[in-house]
N, C-alpha and C positions, 0 to 999 in steps of 0.2 A: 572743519572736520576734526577729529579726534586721535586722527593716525595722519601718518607724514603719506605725503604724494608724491608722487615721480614726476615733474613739471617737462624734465626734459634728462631723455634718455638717448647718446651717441656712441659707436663705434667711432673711435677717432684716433685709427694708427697712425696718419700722420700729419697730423696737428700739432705744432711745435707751439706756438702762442694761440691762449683763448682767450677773448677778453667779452664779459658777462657784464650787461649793466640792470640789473634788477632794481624796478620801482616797486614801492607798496603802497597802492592806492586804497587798503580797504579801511577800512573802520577799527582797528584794532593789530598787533604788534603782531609780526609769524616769524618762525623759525627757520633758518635756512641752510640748509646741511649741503655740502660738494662732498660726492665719493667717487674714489676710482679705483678699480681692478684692473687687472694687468692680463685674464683669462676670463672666459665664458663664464667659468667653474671657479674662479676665485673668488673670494670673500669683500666685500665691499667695505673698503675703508676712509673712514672722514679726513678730509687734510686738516692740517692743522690747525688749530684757531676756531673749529668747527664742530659742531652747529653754531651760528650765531642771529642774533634776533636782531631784526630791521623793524622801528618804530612805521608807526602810521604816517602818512608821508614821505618819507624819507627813499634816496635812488644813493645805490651802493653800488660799484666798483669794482671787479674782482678782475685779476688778470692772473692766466696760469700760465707758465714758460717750459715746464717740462712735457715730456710725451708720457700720457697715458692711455692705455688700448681703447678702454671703457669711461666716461664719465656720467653723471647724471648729479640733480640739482634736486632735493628734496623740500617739501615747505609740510609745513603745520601750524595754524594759528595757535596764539597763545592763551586763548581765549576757548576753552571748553565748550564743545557744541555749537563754535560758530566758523564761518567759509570766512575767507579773504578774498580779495583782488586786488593783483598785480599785474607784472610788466616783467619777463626777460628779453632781452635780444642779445642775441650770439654772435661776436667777431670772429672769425676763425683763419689763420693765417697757415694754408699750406705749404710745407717744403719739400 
């Protein structure tokens, strides 16, 4: 697609570690953006390092250690007018 998608959207007051392993199984490179806000009504901000592109093939790693209220995982292919297919799954360690 042409616009970024919300792959995975969480309330996660209390999530102290996440740890995010995304595969890119499609045919061509996508974008992959982490935001979090801290209110319903706040503004959605990239962490650092972020957006960043995972080639075709390729399973990346992310592990967060701070608390944030709201997170979500955004993608877009890099590729004008065309879908991906991927892989996340969510580690989530409650304290």
């Amino acid at each position: 697609s042409d616009a970024y998608s919300d792959i995975f959207l969480r309330h996660m007051p209390n999530y102290i570690r996440n740890s995010f392993i995304f595969t890119n199984d499609g045919s061509n490179s996508i974008n992959v953006d982490i935001q979090h806000r801290e209110t319903s009504s706040s503004t959605w901000r990239s962490r650092a390092t972020f957006p960043q592109t995972i080639a075709t093939g390729d399973t990346v790693f992310y592990t967060i250690n701070e608390i944030h209220h709201f997170t979500r995982f955004r993608v877009i292919s890099t590729t004008t007018g065309s879908s991906s297919t991927f892989e996340l799954q969510w580690i989530g360690v409650n304290v």
